[in-house]
Steps between C-alpha positions, in 0.01 A plus 500: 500500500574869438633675835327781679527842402656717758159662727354186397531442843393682869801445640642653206298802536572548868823502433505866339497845740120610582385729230593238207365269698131666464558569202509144411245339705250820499591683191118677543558662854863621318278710310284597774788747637469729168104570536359884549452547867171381629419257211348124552733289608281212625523338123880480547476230849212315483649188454852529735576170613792436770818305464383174583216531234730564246743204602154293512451559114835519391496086677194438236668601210799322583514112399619200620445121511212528760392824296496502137443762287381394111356613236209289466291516124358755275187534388318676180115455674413512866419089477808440427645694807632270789241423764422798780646353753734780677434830528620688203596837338506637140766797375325662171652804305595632160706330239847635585401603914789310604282191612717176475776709665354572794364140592859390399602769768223346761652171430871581506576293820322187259754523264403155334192646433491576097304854453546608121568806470456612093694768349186532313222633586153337567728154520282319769176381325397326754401477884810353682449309799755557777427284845670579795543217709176386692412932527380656238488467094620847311399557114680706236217613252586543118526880504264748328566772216769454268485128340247379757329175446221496249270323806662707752220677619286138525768354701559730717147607542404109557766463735432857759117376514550111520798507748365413804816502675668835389566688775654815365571616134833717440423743250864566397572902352805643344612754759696679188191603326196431781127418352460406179164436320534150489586555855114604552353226323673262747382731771192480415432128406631416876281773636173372299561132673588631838825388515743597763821663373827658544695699223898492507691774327843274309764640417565768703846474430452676172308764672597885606407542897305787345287309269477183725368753777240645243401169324452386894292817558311461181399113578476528866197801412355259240459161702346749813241651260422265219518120673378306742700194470834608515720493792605897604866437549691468141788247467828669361743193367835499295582154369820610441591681844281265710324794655141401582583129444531427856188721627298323179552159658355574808210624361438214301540260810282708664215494263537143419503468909808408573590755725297419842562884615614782304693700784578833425863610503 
């Protein structure tokens, strides 16, 4: 197997002096510092969880013999899907959004674990089956846009309504350029079936702080006043700097319910 990326790893990340440190693990609240005095902050720390939380997760997405980590099938049609069993969680997005990267990044510790990653765009066609151990199943949609599936909107529609075991959707945004229209029509398919999700700005890597801070702004203002099923608190991730990996984690152990307590830090 490959070998872990450096900040792959906590103990990595605890390694570096304070400031970086956040910066890794809460790149959000690293923004939070350059607001105008007085504004929101709540949407920056909703979801804060403490060290042992994050060590919790991190143990999830790391295999071994007892533990395995695999890629399990892929499916075309929501029969074909394996059976409900575990809790489970879907990451959606554009084309070119940065998709297999990031759940490559999630399972960096799982380095047997084979996550294509396509130099071209709109590469997966498929949903991709990931289980983690006995915990939780996580699914990499085909993405939308650019070269998307002829039956993408079928399959993906079939899947968010039949899914009886989906426990959060990650609705995945380039933080470069925010929203985009296609963006909306996801929005707005998982807001017509009531489904809970989360959006998580990729790529911020390639981003300004100034036009992170405003694409933040700008989203942050949209999920308060034009959903209902999104969570308030964004996710900011780099696949390529590991910021946000680590905080990402725990929130998907928490939603599949693998994280008995959520204590704050």
């Amino acid at each position: 197997g490959r070998a872990s990326p450096p900040l792959a790893a906590l103990s990595q990340v605890l390694r570096l002096e304070r400031s970086r440190r956040t910066a890794v693990v809460f790149p959000l609240q690293k923004l939070e510092r350059y607001l105008a005095p007085g504004a929101d902050t709540a949407p920056f720390r909703l979801f804060q969880p403490g060290l042992a939380a994050l060590q919790r997760a991190e143990a999830l997405f790391r295999s071994d013999r007892g533990h395995p980590i695999d890629y399990v099938s892929s499916a075309v049609r929501t029969d074909h899907a394996p059976p409900p069993a575990l809790p489970e969680v879907c990451f959606i997005g554009r084309s070119n959004v940065g998709k297999s990267s990031l759940i490559r990044a999630l399972f960096s510790l799982a380095p047997e674990v084979e996550v294509r990653v396509s130099k071209t765009p709109g590469h997966t066609k498929k949903m991709n089956f990931f289980k983690v151990g006995k915990y939780f199943t996580l699914v990499d949609m085909p993405g939308y846009g650019y070269r998307a599936p002829q039956d993408f909107a079928e399959m993906v529609e079939a899947y968010l309504q039949e899914r009886h075991n989906l426990k959060r959707t990650f609705l995945l945004v380039d933080g470069v350029v925010g929203l985009q229209k296609t963006d909306h029509i996801a929005v707005d398919m998982l807001e017509e079936f009531g489904i809970p999700y989360v959006m998580v700005l990729t790529k911020i890597d390639r981003a300004s702080r100034g036009l992170l801070l405003k694409n933040v702004l700008e989203i942050q203002e949209f999920v308060k006043e034009s959903t209902q099923g999104c969570f308030p608190q964004l996710f900011l991730v780099s696949s390529v700097e590991f910021s946000g990996i680590h905080l990402l984690r725990c929130f998907v152990a928490h939603v599949t319910g693998n994280l008995p307590t959520v204590e704050a830090s």
